[in-house]
C-alpha positions in Angstrom: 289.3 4.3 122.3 288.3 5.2 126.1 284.9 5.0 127.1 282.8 8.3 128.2 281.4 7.3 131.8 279.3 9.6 131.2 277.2 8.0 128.4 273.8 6.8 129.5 274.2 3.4 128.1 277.6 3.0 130.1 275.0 4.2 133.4 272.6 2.0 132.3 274.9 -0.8 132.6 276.0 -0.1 136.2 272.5 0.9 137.0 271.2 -3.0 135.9 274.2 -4.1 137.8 273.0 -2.4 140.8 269.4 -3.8 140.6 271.3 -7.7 139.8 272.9 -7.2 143.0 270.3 -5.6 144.9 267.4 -8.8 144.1 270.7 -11.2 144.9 270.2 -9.1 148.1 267.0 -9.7 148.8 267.3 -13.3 148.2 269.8 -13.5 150.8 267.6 -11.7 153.6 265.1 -13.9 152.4 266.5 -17.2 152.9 267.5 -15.9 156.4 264.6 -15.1 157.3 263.2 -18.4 156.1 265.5 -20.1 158.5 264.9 -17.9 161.5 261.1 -18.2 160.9 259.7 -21.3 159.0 262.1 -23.9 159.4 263.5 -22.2 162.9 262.3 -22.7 166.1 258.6 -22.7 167.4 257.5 -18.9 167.4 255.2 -20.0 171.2 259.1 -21.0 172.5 260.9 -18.2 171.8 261.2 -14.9 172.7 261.4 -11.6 170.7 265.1 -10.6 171.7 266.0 -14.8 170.7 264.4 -14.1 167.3 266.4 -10.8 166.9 269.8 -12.3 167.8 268.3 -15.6 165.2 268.2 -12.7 162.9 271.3 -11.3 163.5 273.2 -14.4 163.1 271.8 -15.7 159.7 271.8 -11.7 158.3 275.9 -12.7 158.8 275.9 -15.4 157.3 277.2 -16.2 153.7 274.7 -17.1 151.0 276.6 -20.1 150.8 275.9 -20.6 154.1 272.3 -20.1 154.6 272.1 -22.5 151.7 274.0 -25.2 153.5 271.8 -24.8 156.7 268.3 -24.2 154.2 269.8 -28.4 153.0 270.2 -29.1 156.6 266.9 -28.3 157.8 264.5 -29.3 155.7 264.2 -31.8 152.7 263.8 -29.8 149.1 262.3 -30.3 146.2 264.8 -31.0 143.2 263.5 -28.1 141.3 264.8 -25.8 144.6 267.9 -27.5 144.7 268.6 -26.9 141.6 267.5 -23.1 141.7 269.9 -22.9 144.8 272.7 -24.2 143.2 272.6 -21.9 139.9 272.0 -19.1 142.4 274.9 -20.1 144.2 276.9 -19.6 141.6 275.6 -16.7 139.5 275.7 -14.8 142.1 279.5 -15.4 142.9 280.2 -15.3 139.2 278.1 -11.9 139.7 280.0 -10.4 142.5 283.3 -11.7 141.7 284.1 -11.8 137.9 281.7 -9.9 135.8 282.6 -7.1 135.0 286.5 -8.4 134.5 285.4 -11.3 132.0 282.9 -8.2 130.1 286.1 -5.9 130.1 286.2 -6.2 126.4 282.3 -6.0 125.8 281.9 -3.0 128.1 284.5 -1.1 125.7 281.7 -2.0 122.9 278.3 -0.5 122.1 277.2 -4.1 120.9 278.7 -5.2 124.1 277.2 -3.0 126.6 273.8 -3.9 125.4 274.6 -7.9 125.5 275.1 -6.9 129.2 272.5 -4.8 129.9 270.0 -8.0 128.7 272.2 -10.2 130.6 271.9 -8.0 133.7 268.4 -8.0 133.5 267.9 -11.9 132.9 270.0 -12.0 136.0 267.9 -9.7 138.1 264.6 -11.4 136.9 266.1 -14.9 138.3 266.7 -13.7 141.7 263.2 -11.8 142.0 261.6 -15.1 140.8 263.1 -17.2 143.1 263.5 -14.3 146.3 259.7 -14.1 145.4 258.5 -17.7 145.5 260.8 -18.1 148.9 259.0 -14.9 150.0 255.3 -16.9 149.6 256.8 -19.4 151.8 257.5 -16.6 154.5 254.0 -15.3 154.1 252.2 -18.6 154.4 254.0 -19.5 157.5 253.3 -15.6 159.2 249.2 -15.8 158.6 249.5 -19.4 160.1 251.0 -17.4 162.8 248.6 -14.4 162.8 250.8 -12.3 161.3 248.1 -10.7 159.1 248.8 -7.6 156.3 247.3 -4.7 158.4 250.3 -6.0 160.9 253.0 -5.8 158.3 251.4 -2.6 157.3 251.8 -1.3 160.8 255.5 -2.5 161.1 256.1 -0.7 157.9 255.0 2.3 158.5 256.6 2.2 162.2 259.9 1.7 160.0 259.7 4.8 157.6 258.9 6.9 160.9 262.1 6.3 162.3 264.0 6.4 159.8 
């Protein structure tokens, strides 16, 4: 029996996939900008075209990459190694073999909901940990003076040229 893609359980599916990948995202952009920022160089020593080619150059990199350089910089906790390292993977496993190893459950009604749960398990890991790397980010810009009517500003200075 062929699946209708047009069943909202089927969308839901790809839609939970999209948000999976979207916090694995954010994670990402997140641990770059930990590096380029916290555990980078001193913010008095550099200059604001040096930060945006930082920027550049760890928004390339892979996540296995950033998390290499985040072990390379600084000394973690074992709790955030181990975070890393299941991060690490399920977000390869994510990106590379999830939807060929749920071929068969995707065909099934059962199935489809065993992966929407799963999808959103998955999502919920990478917002927890994007958000307690995010704090970390936060701490380090008010010890900077980066305060929230600033970010505010920057915000809205983004949506107007968009």
């Amino acid at each position: 029996m062929l699946i209708n893609p047009k069943d909202s359980q089927i969308k839901e599916v790809y839609a939970r996939f999209g948000l999976a990948m979207y916090q694995v995202q954010c994670f990402e952009r997140t641990l770059a900008i930990l590096l380029a920022t916290v555990y980078g160089p001193n913010p008095q020593k550099i200059t604001r075209p040096q930060y945006e080619k930082l920027f550049g150059l760890y928004f390339q990199k892979t996540l296995g990459n950033l998390i290499s350089q985040i072990r390379e910089s600084i000394t973690i906790s074992q709790e955030l190694e181990i975070a890393l390292s299941k991060a690490l993977k399920k977000r390869n496993w994510l990106t590379h073999h999830y939807f060929w190893e749920r071929a068969a459950a995707f065909m099934k009604k059962e199935g489809r909901e065993s992966m929407i749960e799963e999808l959103r398990e998955i999502a919920d890991f990478f917002e927890d940990i994007d958000s307690k790397l995010t704090a970390i980010v936060e701490e380090w810009g008010r010890k900077q003076g980066i305060t929230e009517q600033i970010i505010q500003r920057k915000m809205r200075e983004l949506k107007n040229n968009e």
